[in-house]
N, CA, C and O atoms as CSV, one atom per row, in Angstrom:
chain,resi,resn,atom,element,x,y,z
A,1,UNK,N,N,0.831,-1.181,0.000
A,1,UNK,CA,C,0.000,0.000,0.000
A,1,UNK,C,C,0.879,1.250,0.000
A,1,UNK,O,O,2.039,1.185,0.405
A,2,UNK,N,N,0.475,2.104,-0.338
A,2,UNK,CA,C,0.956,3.656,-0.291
A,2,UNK,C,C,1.893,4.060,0.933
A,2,UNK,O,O,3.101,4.294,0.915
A,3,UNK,N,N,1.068,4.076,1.916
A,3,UNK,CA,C,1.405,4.052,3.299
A,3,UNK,C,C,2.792,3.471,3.987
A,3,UNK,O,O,3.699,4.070,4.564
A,4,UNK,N,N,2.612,2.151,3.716
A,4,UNK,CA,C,3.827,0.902,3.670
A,4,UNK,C,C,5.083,1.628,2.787
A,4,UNK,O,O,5.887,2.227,3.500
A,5,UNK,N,N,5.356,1.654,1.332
A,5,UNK,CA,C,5.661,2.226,0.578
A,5,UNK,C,C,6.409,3.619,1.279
A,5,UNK,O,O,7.617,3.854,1.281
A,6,UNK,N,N,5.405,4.391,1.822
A,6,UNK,CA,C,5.730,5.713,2.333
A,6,UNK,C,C,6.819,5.124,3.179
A,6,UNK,O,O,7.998,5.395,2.950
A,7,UNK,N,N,6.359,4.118,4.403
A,7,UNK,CA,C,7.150,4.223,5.232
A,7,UNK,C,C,8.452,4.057,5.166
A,7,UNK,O,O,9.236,4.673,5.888
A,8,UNK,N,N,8.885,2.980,4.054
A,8,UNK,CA,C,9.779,2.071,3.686
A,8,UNK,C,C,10.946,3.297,2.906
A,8,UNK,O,O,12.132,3.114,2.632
A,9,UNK,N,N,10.244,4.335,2.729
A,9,UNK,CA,C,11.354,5.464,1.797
A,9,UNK,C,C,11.503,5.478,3.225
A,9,UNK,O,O,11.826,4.422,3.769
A,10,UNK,N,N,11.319,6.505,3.915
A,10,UNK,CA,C,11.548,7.274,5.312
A,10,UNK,C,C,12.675,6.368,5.805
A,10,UNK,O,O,13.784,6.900,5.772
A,11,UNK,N,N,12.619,4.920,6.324
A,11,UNK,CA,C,13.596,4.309,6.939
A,11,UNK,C,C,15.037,4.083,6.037
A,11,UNK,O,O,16.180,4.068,6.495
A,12,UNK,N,N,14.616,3.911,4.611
A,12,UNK,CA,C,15.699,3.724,4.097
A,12,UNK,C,C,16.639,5.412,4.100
A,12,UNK,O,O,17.859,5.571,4.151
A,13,UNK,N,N,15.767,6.263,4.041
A,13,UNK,CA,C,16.785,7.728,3.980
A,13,UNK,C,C,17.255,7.488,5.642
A,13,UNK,O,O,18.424,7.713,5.957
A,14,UNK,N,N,16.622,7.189,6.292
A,14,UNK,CA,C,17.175,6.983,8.056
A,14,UNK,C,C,18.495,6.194,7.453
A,14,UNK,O,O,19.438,6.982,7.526
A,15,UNK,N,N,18.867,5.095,6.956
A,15,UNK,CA,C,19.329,4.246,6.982
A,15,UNK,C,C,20.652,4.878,6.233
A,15,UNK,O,O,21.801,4.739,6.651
A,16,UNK,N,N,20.304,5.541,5.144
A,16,UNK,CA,C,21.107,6.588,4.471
A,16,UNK,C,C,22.022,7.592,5.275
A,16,UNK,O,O,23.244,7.638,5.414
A,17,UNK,N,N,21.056,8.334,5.725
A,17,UNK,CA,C,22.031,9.347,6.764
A,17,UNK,C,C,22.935,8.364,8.017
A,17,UNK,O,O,24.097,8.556,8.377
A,18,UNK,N,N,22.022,7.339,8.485
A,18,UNK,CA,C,23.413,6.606,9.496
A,18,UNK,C,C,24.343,6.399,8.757
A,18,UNK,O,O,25.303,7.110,9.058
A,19,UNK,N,N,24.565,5.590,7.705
A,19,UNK,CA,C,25.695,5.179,6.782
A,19,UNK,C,C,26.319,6.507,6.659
A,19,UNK,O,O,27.526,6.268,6.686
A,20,UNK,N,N,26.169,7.638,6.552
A,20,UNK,CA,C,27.007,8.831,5.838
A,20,UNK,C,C,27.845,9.702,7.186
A,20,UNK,O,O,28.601,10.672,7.141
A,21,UNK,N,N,27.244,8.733,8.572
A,21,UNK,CA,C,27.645,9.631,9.540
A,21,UNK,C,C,28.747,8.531,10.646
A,21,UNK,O,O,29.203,8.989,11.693
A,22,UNK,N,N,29.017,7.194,10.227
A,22,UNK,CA,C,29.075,6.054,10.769
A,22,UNK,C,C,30.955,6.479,10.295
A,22,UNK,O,O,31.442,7.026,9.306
A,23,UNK,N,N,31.833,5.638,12.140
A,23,UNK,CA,C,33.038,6.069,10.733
A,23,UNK,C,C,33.890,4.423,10.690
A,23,UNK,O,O,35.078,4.360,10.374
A,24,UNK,N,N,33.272,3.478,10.967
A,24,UNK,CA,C,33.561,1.903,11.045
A,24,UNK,C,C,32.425,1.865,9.930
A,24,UNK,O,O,31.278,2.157,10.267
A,25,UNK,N,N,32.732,1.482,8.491
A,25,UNK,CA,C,31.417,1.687,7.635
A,25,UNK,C,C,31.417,-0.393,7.598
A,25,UNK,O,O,30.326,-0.934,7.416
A,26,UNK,N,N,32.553,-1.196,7.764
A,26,UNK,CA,C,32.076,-2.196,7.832
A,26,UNK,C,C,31.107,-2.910,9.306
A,26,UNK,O,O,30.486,-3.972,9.327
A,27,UNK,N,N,31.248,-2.042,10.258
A,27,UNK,CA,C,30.019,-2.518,11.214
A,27,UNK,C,C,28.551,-2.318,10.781
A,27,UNK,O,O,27.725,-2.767,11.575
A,28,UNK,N,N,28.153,-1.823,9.846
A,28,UNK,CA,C,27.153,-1.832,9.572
A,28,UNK,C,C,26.811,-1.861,7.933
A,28,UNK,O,O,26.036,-1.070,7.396
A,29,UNK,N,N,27.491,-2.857,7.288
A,29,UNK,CA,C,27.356,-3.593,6.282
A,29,UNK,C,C,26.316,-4.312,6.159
A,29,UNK,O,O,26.890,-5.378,6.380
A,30,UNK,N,N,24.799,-4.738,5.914
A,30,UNK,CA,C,23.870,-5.346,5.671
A,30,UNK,C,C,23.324,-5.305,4.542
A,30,UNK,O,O,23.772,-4.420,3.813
A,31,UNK,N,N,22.540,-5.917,4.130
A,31,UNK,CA,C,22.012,-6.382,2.976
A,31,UNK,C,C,20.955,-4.408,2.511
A,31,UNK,O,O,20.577,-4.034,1.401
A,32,UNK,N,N,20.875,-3.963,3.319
A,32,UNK,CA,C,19.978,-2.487,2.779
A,32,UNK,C,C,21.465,-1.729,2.480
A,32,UNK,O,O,21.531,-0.978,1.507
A,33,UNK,N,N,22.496,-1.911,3.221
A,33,UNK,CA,C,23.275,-0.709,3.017
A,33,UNK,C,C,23.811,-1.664,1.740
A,33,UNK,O,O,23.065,-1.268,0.844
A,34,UNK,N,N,24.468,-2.448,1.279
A,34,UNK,CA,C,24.490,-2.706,-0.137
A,34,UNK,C,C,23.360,-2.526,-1.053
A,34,UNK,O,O,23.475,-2.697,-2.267
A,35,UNK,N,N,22.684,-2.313,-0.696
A,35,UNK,CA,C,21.392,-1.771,-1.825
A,35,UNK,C,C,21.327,-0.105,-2.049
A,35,UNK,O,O,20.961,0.473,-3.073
A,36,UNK,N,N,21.815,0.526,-0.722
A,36,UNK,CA,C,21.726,1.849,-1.069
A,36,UNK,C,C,23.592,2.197,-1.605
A,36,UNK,O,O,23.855,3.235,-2.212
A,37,UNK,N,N,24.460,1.382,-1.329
A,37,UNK,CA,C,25.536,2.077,-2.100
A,37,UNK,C,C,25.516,1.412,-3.405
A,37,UNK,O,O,26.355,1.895,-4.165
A,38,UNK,N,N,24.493,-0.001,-4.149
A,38,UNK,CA,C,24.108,0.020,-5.415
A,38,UNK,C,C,23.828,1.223,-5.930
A,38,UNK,O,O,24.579,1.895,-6.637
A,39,UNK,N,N,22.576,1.537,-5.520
A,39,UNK,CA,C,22.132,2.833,-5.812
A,39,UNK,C,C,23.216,4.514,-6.021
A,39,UNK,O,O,23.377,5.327,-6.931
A,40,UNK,N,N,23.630,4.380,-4.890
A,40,UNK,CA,C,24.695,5.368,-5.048
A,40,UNK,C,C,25.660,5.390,-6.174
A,40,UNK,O,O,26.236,6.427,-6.502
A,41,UNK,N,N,25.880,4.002,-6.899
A,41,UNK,CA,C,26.936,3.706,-8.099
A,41,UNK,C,C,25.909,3.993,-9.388
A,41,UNK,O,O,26.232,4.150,-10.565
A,42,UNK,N,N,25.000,4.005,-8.989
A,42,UNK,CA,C,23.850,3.974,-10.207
A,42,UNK,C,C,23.851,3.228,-10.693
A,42,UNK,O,O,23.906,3.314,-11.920
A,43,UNK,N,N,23.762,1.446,-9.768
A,43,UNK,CA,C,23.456,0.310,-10.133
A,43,UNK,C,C,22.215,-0.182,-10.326
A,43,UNK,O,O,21.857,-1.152,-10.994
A,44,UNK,N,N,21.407,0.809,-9.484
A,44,UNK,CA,C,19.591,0.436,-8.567
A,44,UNK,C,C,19.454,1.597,-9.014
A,44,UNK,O,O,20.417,2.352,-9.148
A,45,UNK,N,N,18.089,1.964,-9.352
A,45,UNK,CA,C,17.438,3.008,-9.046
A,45,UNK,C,C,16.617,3.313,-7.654
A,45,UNK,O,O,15.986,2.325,-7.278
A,46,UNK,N,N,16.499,4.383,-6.872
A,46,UNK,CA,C,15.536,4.205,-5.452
A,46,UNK,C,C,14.599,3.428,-5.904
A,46,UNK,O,O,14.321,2.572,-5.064
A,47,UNK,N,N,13.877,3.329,-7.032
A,47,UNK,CA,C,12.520,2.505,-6.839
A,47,UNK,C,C,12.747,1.003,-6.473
A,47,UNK,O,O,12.069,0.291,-5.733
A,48,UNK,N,N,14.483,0.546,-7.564
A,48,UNK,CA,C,14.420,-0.779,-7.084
A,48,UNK,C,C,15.001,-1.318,-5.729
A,48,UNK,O,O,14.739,-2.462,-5.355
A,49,UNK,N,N,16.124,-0.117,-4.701
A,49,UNK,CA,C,15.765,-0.115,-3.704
A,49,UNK,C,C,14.624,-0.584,-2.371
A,49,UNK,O,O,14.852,-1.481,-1.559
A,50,UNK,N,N,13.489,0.206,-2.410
A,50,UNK,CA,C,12.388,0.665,-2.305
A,50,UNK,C,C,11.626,-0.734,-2.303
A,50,UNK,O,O,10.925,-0.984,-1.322
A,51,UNK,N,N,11.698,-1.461,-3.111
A,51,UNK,CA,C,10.956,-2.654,-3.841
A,51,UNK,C,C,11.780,-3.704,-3.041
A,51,UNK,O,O,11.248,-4.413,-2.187
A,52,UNK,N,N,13.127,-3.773,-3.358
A,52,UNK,CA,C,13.608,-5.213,-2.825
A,52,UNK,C,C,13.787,-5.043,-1.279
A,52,UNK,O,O,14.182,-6.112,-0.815
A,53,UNK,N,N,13.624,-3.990,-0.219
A,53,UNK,CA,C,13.873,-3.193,0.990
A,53,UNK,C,C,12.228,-3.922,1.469
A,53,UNK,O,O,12.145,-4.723,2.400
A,54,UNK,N,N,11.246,-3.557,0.804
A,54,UNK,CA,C,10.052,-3.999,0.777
A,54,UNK,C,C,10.000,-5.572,1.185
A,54,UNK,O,O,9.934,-6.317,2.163
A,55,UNK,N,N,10.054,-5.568,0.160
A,55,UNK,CA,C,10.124,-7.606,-0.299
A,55,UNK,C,C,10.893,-8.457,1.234
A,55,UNK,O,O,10.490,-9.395,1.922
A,56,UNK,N,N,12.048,-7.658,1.302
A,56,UNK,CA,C,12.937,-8.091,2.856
A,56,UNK,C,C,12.026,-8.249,3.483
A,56,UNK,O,O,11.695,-9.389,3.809
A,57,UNK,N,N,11.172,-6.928,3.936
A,57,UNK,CA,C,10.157,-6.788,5.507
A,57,UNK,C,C,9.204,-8.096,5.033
A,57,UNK,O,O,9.092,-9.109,5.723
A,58,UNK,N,N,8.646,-7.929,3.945
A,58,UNK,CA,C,7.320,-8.734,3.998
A,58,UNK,C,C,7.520,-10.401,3.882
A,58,UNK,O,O,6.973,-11.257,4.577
A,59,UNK,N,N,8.201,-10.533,3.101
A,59,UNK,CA,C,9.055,-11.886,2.894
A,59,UNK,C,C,9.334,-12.725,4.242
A,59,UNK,O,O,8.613,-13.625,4.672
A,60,UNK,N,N,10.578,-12.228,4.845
A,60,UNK,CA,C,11.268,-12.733,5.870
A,60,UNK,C,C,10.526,-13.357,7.050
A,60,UNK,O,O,10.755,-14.542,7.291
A,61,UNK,N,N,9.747,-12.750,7.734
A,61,UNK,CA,C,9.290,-13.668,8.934
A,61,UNK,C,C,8.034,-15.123,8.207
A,61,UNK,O,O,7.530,-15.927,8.991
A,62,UNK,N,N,7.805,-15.169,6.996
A,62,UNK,CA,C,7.153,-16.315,6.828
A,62,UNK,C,C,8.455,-17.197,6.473
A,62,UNK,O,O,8.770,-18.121,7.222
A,63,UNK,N,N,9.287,-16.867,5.196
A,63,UNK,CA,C,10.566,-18.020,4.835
A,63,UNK,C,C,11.364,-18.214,6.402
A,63,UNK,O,O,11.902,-19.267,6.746
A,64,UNK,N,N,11.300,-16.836,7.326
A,64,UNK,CA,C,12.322,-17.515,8.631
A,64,UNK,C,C,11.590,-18.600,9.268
A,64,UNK,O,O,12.257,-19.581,9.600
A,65,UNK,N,N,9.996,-18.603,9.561
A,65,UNK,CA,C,9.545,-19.501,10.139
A,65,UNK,C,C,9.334,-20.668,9.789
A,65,UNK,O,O,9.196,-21.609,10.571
A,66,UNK,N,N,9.270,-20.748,8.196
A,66,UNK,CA,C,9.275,-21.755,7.856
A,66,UNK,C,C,10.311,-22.991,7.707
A,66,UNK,O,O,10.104,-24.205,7.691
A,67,UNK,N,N,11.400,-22.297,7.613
A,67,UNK,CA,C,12.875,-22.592,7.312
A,67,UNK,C,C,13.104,-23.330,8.956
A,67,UNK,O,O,13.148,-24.553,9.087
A,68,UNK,N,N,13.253,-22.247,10.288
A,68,UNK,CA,C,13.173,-22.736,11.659
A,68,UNK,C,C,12.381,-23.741,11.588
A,68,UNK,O,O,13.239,-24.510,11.157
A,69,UNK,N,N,11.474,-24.371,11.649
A,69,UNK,CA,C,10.014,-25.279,11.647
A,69,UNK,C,C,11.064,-26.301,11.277
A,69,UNK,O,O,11.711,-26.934,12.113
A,70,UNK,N,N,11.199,-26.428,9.867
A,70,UNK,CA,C,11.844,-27.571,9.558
A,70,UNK,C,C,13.590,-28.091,9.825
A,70,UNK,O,O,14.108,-29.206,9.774
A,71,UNK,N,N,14.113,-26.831,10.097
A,71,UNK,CA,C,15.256,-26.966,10.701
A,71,UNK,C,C,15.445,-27.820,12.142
A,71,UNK,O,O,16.280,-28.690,12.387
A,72,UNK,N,N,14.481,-27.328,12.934
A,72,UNK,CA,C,13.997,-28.053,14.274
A,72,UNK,C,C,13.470,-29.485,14.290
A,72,UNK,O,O,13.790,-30.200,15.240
A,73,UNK,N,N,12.656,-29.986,13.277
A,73,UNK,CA,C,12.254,-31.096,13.280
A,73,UNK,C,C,13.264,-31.918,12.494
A,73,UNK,O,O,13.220,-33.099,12.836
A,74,UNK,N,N,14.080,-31.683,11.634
A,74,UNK,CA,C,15.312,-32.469,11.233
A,74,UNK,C,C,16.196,-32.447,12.481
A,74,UNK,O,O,16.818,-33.416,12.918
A,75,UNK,N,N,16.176,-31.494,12.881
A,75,UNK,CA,C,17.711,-31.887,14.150
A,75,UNK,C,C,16.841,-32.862,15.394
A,75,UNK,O,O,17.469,-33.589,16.164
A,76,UNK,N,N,15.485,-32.750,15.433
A,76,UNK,CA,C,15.061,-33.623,16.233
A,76,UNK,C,C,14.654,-35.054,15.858
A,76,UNK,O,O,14.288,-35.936,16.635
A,77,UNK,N,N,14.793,-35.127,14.438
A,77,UNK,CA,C,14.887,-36.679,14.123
A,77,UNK,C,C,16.277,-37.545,13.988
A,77,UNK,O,O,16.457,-38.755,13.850
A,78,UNK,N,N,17.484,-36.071,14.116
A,78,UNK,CA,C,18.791,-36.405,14.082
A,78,UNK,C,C,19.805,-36.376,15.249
A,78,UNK,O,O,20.908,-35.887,15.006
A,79,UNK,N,N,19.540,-36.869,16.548
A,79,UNK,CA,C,19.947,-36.671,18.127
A,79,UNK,C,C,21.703,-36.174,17.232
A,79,UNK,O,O,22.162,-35.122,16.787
A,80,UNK,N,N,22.093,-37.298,17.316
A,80,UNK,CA,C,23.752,-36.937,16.584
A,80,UNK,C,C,24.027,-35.563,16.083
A,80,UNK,O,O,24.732,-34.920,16.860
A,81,UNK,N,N,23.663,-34.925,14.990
A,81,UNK,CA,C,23.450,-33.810,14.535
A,81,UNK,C,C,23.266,-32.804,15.860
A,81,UNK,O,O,24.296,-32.173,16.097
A,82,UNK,N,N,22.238,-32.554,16.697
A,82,UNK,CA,C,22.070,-32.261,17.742
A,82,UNK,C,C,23.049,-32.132,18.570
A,82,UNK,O,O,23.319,-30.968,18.869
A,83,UNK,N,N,23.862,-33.206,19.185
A,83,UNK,CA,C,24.342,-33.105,19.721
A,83,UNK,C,C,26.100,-32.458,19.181
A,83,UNK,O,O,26.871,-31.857,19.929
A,84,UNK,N,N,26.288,-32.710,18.125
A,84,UNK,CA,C,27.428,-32.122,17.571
A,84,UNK,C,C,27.014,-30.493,17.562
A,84,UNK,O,O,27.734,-29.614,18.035
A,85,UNK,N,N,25.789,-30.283,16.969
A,85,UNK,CA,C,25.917,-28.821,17.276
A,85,UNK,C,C,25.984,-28.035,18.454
A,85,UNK,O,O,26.137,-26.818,18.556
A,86,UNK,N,N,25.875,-28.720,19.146
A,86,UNK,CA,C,25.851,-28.168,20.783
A,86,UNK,C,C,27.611,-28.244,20.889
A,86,UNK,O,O,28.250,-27.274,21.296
A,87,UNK,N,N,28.045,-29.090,20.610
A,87,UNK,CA,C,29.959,-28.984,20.535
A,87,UNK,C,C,30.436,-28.010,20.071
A,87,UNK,O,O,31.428,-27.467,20.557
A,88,UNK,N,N,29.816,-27.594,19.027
A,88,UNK,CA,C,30.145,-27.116,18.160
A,88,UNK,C,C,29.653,-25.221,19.184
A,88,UNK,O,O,30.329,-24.217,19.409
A,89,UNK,N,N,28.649,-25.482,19.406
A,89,UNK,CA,C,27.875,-23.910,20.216
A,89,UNK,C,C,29.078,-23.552,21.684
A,89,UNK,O,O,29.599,-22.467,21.942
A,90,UNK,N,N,29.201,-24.558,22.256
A,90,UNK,CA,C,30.568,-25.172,23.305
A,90,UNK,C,C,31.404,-24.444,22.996
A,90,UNK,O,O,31.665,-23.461,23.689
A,91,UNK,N,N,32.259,-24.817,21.512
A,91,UNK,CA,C,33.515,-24.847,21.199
A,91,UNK,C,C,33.329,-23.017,21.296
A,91,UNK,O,O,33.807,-22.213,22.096
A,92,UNK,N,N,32.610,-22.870,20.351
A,92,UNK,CA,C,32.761,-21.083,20.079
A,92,UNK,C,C,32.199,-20.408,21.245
A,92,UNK,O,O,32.826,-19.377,21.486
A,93,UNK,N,N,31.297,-20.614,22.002
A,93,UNK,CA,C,31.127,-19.702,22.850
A,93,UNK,C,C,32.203,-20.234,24.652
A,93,UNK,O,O,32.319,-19.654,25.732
A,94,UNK,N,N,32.569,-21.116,24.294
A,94,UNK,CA,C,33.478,-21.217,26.066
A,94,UNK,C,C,32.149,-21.460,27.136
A,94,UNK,O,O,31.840,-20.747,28.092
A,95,UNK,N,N,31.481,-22.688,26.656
A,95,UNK,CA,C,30.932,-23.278,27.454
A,95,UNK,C,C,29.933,-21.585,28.161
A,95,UNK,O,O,29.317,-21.623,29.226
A,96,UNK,N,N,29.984,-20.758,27.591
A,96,UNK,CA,C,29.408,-19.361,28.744
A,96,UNK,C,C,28.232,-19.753,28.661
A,96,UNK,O,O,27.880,-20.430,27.695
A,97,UNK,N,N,27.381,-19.414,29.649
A,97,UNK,CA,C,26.126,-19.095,29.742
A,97,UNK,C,C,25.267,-17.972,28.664
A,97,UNK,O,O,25.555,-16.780,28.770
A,98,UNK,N,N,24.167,-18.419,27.588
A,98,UNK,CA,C,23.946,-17.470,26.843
A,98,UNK,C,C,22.790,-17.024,27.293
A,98,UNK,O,O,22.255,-16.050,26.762
């Protein structure tokens, strides 16, 4: 909708001015700030910005849930798997409490 649309410019110029004021520009490398320094090369136009910035918000929490769902029920038909990843969660975090 319009509205949506509206909002989705507004955050991306938010998103714009952090990037232009940031002075570690790889801490905040994500998938929008490569879309707006596309744009900046005059790779994207804002609209296709705008559009694939869109697509992110609306997209993502159904493919994440769906993706989790089945991620969870494979590691629970796979104890082994399971349990290596927990070695594996071990190894990198130092046993800490998360």
């Amino acid at each position: 909708s319009k509205d949506l649309k509206g909002a989705m410019e507004i955050l991306i110029e938010q998103k714009r001015q952090k990037l232009s004021t940031v002075e570690k520009l790889d801490e905040h490398m994500d998938f929008a700030s490569q879309l707006i320094f596309a744009q900046n090369r005059g790779d994207l136009t804002a609209e296709n910005v705008n559009q694939c910035v869109l697509e992110m918000m609306i997209a993502a929490p159904d493919t994440l849930s769906v993706t989790l769902f089945f991620m969870l029920i494979l590691i629970a038909e796979h104890p082994t798997v399971e349990e290596e990843m927990m070695r594996e969660i071990d190894t990198v975090t130092g046993k800490q409490k998360l």
